[in-house]
C-alpha positions as CSV (number, residue, x, y, z in Angstrom):
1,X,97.7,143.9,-5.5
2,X,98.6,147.4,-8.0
3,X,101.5,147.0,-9.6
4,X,104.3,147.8,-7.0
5,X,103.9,144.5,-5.2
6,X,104.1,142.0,-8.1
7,X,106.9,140.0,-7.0
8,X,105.5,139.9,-3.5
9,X,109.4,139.6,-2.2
10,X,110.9,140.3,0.9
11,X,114.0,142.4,-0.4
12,X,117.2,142.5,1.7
13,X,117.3,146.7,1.3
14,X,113.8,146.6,3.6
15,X,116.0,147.8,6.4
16,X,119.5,148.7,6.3
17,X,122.3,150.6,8.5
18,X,121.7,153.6,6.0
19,X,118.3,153.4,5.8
20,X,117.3,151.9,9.4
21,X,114.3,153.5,11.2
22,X,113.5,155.5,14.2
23,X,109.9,154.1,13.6
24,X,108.0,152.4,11.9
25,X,103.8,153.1,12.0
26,X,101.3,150.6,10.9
27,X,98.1,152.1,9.6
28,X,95.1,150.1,8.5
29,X,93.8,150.7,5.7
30,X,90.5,150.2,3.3
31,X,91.9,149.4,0.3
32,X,95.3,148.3,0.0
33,X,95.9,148.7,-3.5
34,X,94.6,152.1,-3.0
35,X,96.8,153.1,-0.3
36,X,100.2,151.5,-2.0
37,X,99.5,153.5,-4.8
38,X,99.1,156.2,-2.9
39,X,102.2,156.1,-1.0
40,X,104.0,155.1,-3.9
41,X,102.8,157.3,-7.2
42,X,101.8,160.7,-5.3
43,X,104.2,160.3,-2.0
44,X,107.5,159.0,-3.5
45,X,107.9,155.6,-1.2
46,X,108.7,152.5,-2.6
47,X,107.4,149.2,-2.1
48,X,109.7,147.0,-0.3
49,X,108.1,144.0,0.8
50,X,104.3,142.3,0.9
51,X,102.5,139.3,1.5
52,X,99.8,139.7,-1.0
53,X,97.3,137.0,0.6
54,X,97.7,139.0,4.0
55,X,97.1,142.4,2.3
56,X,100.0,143.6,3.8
57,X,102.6,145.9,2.8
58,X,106.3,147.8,3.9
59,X,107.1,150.9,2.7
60,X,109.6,153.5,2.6
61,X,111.5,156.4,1.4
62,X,114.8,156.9,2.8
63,X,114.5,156.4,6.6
64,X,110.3,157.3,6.8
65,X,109.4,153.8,6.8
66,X,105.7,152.6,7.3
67,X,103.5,149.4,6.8
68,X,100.1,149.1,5.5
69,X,97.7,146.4,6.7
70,X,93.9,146.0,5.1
71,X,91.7,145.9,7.8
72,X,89.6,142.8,8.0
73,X,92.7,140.3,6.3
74,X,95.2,138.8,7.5
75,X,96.7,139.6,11.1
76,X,94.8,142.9,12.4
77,X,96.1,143.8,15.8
78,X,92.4,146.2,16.3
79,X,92.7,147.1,20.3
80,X,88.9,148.8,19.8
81,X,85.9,148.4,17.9
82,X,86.6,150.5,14.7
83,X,84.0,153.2,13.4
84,X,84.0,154.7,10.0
85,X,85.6,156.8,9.1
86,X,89.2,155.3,10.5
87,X,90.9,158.7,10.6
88,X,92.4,160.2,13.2
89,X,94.8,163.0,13.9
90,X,98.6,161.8,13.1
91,X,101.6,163.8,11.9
92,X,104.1,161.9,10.5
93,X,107.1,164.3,9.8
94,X,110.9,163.2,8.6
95,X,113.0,164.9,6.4
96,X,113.3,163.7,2.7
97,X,116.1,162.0,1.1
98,X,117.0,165.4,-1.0
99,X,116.0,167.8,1.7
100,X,118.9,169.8,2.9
């Protein structure tokens, strides 16, 4: 896993009356390390908890919350046969923690 998920600890800030959801998507990705550094370097989230040998991984910033799951490990919920490439059209939109 890159960096961010190095303790591989379920942290008791995941989800909390100040930081609680409206909703929570789960995306599949490719490459997990990847994506969290994605999310995490270029986006601003932070790594709040994994499970390593799953290749899983929860995310937020403030209240945008979102997990990432590598497709092919672990417990993949896949409804449909997947074709490359595994994008689709989604707009996630929620306010940052310093907007105003």
């Amino acid at each position: 896993m890159a960096e961010h998920a190095a303790d591989g600890v379920c942290h008791d800030e995941v989800v909390t009356k100040e930081f609680e959801p409206a909703l929570v998507p789960e995306l599949l990705v490719s490459d997990i390390d990847r994506s969290i550094e994605f999310w995490c370097e270029i986006c601003g989230f932070e790594l709040r908890y994994s499970r390593p040998e799953e290749r899983f991984a929860y995310l937020a910033l403030g209240t945008a919350h979102l997990m990432l799951e590598q497709v092919g490990v672990g417990r993949n919920w896949i409804t449909a046969e997947l074709e490359a490439p595994l994008v689709g059209e989604s707009i996630f939109r929620s306010p940052s923690p310093t907007s105003t």
